[in-house]
N, C-alpha and C positions, 0 to 999 in steps of 0.2 A: 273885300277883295277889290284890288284897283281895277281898271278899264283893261287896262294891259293884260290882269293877269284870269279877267273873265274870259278878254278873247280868244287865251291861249288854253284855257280850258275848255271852252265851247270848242276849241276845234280837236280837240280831245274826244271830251265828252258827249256834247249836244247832236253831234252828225255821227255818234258811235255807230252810226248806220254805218260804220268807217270800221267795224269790226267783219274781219271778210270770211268769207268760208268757200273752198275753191280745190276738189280735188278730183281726180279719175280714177277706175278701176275697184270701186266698192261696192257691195250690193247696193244696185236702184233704192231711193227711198220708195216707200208707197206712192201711188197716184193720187191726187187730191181729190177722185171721186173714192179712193179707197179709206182717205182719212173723213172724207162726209159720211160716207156709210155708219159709222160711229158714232156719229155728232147724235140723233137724235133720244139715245138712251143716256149720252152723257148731259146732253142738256137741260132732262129732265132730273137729272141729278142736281145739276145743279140750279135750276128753278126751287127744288127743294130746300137747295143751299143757301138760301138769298135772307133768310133771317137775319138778325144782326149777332155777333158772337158775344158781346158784352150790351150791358144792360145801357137803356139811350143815358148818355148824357154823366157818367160816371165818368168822364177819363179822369185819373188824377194828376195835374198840372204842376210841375217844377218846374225849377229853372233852368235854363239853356247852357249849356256848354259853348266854349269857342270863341275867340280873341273879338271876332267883328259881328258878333250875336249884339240886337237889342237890348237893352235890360228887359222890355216888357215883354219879349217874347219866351214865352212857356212852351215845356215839351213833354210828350208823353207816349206810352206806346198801346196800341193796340193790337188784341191779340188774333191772328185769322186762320182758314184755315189751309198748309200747304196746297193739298190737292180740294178745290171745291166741290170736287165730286163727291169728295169723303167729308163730312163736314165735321165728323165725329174723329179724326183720324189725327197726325200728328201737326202740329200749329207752328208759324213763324211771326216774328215778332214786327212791326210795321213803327217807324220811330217816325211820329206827328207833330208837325208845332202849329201855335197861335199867337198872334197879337190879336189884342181883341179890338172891341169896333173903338175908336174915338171919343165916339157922342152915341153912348146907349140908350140916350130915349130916340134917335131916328134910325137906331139898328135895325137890317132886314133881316141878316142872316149870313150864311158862312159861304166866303168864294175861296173856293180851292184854287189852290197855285200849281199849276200840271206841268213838270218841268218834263223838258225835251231828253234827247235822247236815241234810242234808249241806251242808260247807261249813264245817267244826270243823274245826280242828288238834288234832291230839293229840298232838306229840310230849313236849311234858312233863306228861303224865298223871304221871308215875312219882312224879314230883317233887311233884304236886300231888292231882290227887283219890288217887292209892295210898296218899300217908301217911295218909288215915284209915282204910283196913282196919287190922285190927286184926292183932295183932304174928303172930298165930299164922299167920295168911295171909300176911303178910310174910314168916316164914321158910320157908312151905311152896314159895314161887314165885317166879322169875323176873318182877319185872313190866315189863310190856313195851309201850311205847308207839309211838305213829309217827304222821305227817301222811298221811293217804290221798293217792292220787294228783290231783294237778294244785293240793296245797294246800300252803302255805308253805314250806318247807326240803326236800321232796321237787319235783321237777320243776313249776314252778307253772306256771296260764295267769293271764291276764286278758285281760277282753275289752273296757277300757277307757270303762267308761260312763260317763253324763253324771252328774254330782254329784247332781243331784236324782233322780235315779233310783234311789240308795241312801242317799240320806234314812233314819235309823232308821222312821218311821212310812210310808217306801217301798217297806218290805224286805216289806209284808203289802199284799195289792191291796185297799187300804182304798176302795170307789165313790166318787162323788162326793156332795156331800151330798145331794141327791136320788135318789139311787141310781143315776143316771147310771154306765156302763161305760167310756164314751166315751175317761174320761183312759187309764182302766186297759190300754185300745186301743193306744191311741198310743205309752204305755211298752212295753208288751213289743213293738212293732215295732223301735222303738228299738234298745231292749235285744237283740232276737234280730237286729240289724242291725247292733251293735255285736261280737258276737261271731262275726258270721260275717265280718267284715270283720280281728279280732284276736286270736282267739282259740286259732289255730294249729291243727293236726292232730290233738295233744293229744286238745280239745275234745271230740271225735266219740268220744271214750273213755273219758269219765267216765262210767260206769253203776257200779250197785250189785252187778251180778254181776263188773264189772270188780274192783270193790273187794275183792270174795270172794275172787276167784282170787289179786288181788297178797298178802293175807294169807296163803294156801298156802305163797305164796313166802317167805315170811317165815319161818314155821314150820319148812320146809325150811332156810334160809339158817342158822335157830336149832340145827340138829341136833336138834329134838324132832319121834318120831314123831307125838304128838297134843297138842294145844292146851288149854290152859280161854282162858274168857275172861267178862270183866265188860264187856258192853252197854249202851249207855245212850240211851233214844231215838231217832233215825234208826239209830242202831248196833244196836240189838235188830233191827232186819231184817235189817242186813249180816251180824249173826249168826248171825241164822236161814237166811238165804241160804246162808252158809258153809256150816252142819250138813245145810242141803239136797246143797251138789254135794262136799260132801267131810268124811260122816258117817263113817267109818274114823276120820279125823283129829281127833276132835273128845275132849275127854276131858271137863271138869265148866262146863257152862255158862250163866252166869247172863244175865237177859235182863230188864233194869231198865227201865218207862217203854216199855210196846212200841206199837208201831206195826201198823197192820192191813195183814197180808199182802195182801191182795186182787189178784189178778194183773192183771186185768182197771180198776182203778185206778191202786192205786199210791197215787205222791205226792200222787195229786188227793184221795184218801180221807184224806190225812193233814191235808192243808191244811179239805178240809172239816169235818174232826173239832172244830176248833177254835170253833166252834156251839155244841157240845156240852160240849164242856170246860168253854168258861167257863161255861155256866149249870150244871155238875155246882160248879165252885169257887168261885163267889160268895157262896152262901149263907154259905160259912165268913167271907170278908172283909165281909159284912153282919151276922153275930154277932158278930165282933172291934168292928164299928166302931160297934155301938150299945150295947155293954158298960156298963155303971156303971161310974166311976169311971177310966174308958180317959181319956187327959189329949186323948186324938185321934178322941172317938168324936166321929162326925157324925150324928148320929141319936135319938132314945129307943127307939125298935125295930126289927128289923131288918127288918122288911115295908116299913121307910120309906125302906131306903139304896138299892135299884133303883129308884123313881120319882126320887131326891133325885138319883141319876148321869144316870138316865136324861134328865132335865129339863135338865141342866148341858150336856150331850153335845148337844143341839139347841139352848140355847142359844149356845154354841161355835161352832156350825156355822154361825150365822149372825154372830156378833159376836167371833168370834179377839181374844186377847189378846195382845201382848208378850210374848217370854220371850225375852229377850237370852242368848246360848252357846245356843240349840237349834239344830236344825237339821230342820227349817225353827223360824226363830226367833218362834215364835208358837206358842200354845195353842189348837189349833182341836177340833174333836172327833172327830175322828177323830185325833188327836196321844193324848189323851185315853182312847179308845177301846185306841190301841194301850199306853198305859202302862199301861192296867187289865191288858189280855190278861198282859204282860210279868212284872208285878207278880205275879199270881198263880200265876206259876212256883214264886215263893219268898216263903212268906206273911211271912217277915221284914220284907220290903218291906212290909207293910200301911203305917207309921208315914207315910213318906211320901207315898204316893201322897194316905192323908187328910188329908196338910198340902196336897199340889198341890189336892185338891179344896176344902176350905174355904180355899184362895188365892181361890181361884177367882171363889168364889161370893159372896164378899166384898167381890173387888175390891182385895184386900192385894196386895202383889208375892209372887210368884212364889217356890221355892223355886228352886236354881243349879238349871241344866242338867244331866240326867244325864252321865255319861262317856259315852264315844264309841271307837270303837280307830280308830287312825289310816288314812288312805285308803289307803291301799294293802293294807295289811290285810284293810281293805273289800271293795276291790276283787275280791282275790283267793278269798275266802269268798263274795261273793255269784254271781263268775264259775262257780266248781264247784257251789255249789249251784244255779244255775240250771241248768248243764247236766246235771245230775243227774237232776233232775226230770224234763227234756223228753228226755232219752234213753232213760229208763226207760220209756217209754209214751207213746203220740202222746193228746195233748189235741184236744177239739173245737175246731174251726176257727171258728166262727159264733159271730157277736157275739149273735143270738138265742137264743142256748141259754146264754151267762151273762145276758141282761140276765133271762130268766126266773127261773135259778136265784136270782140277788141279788137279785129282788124276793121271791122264796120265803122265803127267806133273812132277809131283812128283820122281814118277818111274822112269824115264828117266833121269830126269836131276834134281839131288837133290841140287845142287849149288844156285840155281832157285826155289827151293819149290815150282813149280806150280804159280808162280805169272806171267809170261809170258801168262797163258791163262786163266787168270781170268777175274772176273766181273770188269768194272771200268763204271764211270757215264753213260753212253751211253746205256746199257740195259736197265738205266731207263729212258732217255731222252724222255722230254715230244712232242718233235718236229718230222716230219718225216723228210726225207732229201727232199729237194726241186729241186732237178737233180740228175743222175747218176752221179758217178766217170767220169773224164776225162778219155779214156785209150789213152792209152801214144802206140805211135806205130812208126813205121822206116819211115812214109812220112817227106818230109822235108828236108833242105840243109845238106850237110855230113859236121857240125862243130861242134860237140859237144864231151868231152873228159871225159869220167869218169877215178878217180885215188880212189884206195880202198885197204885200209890193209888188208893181212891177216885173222890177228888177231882183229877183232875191235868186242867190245862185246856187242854194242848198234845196229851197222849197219852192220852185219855178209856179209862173201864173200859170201855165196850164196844166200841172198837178191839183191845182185850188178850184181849178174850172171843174172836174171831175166831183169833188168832195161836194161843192156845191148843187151840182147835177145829180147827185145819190142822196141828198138830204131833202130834195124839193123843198115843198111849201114851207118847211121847219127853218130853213137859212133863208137870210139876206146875206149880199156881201158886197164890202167897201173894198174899191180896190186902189191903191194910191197909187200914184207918181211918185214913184220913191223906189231908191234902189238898198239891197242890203237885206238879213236876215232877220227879222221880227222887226214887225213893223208898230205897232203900238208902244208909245214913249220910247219907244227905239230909235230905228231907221226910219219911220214916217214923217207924217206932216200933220198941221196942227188939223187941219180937217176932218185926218183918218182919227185923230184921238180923241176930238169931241166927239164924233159919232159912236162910238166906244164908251166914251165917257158916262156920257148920256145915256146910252145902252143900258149900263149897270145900277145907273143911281137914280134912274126910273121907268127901263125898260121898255122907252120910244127906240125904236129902229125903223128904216126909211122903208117905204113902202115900198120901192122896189129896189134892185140892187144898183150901188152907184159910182161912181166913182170920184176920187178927191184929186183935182191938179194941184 
């Protein structure tokens, strides 16, 4: 997959935190002391569970499918159980790949590739984000990728929703231009009336403790008694999650781009985070774009590029442009809104986005349409990430408690228009949650290493601060001078990836937590 057509998937996929749930007038979910009151009979269920369901070290390995697969990467599936509580009960299918280690006389063992999310496929990590570690982590690991449950070549759902409801500038509960909820309402009724009507049994299954346990399984299925693993956004919690209910298991773990454990949150803390983020990464794409000499700067100073978007974005909003191949085929502002957010994943994208902006303002046409992944694709990424979210933790049900938030919201951080604390499917989900959140706490072996930009505008430093503070003596953490979303062999610096580096291929980490300029 090119540069291009990752980013435009990652802003798809990777923040499917972008799958929204937002409705009023249904029965209240439960209270999350009423979904705790359960936790303790189910958990003992599943401690029972925790076997592995195939025998260690049996998987049988062919070859991969798909145009940009390695030849040496192998795929295979393992089989789990839907509900872990049942262990005996009906099974879905988990699709795993490997490239193996390099140099197998310095092999240590198998690092899992934990794609973000939720709502990412990861079964060709191996082939893709693995070959830029660097050789010596190559030869030291098995690395090992796979589609989480209910996503593409593992057992998929879909819950069949309407085309405009996964609109790229869809996939984030962007208000209306006056700050109106109202649409944001109506979609996630849709949307959580969509999935309750197709979504299958599956559905009711996709949590992030689910995800933890089928990794076990994996591990098991691999013949290794412990794990590494490289995380990456929604994956730094599954991770974290992991090393929560099965810290034995766990051997050198990196936790790239994290996300705030918050148990009593959750997803909502993640999607709200995004406030925050983009005004921690902006400033960097208002130095870039009022540079001397930049052939794309839009400014003389960078005090002048937020009034100069900010004016453009209200402009938009009331007078939409043409943009023929978009979807929705027009430049509104909050289209706008959401390619700044997107953009600032991967400041590469700056070049762009300040050609869309002086199109703009201009009055020039348009640059093409970003890529897109094909619907079904869609479908199937925004179906699990939505149910991800809303199973993980029951959301407010009252339209008055977003329309407040989004006006707060507003105020504070106009970059954002209030779409960080809006309604997305989840307020209308038809389902309760079926366990509390895992909380993520300091028991457990001291190997675990969070690295976190700055500047990242999806997974802010003070959601990393959190993760870090609930893991105690277990994390160190590097935090870089660097702006943009995943920060190792990403958006960082050579600093943050020796210390990573190093981390993996012989398990030194800094004594205390530190930081790389």
């Amino acid at each position: 997959m090119t540069k291009i057509k990752r980013h435009a998937a990652l802003c798809v996929a990777s923040t499917t935190a972008a799958v929204f749930t937002g409705l009023t007038g249904l029965t209240p979910a439960p209270a999350a002391a009423q979904a705790s009151a359960r936790t303790p009979a189910l958990a003992s269920a599943w401690t029972a569970a925790q076997a592995p369901v195939a025998p260690r070290g049996t998987l049988r390995w062919t070859a991969c499918e798909g145009e940009d697969v390695d030849p040496r990467q192998q795929c295979a599936t393992v089989e789990v159980p839907r509900d872990h509580a049942d262990p005996d009960g009906p099974t879905l299918s988990l699709a795993v790949s490997r490239i193996p280690s390099e140099k197998p006389s310095v092999r240590r063992g198998a690092l899992l590739l934990i794609p973000g999310g939720p709502g990412e496929p990861g079964i060709d990590n191996p082939s893709g984000k693995g070959q830029k570690l660097p050789q010596k982590v190559r030869d030291a690991y098995d690395l090992i990728g796979l589609d989480p449950r209910g996503m593409g070549r593992s057992t998929p759902v879909d819950c069949g929703f309407e085309r405009r409801d996964i609109a790229p500038s869809a996939l984030r509960p962007w208000p209306g231009t006056d700050g109106s909820v109202t649409g944001n309402l109506a979609a996630a009724r849709r949307m959580s009336d969509a999935c309750a009507r197709n979504g299958g049994p599956l559905l009711r299954h996709l949590t992030t403790a689910n995800i933890a346990r089928d990794l076990d399984r994996v591990r098991a299925a691999l013949g290794e008694p412990r794990v590494s693993a490289w995380a990456t956004s929604y994956g730094t919690y599954v991770g974290a999650v992991y090393a929560q209910l099965f810290p034995s298991r766990t051997d050198r773990v990196v936790l790239d781009s994290n996300d705030d454990p918050d148990p009593a949150r959750v997803g909502r803390n993640w999607i709200a985070a995004h406030e925050r983020g983009v005004e921690d990464a902006f400033p960097d794409f208002a130095e870039w774009a009022s540079r001397p000499g930049n052939p794309d700067r839009l400014a003389r100073t960078a005090d002048e590029v937020r009034p100069l978007f900010l004016r453009l974005a209200a402009r938009l909003d009331r007078e939409p442009v043409p943009w023929p191949g978009a979807d929705p085929a027009e430049l509104n502002g909050n289209v706008l809104r959401h390619t700044l957010l997107t953009t600032l994943y991967e400041p590469d994208g700056y070049p762009a986005l300040a050609r869309l902006i002086r199109a703009a303002r201009e009055g020039a046409p348009l640059p093409p349409a970003p890529w897109a992944p094909p619907e079904k694709a869609l479908q199937n990424s925004v179906a699990v990430g939505t149910a991800t979210l809303c199973n993980d933790v029951a959301w407010p049900r009252s339209a008055d408690t977003y329309r407040k938030e989004v006006a707060a919201s507003r105020a504070a951080f106009p970059l954002t228009a209030g779409m960080p604390r809006n309604a997305m499917p989840c307020a209308a989900w038809p389902y309760e949650p079926r366990e509390a959140p895992v909380r993520v706490t300091g028991r457990g072996p001291s190997n675990i290493l969070l690295i976190q930009n700055e500047r990242d505008p999806a997974s802010p430093l003070a959601g990393a601060r959190r993760l870090r503070a609930a893991l105690g003596d277990r994390a160190r953490m590097v935090t870089v001078d660097a702006t943009g979303h995943e920060s190792y062999l990403a958006n960082g610096n050579a600093c943050g990836d020796r210390t990573v580096t190093r981390f993996l291929t012989t398990g030194k980490r800094p004594a205390g937590d530190v930081r790389c300029d």
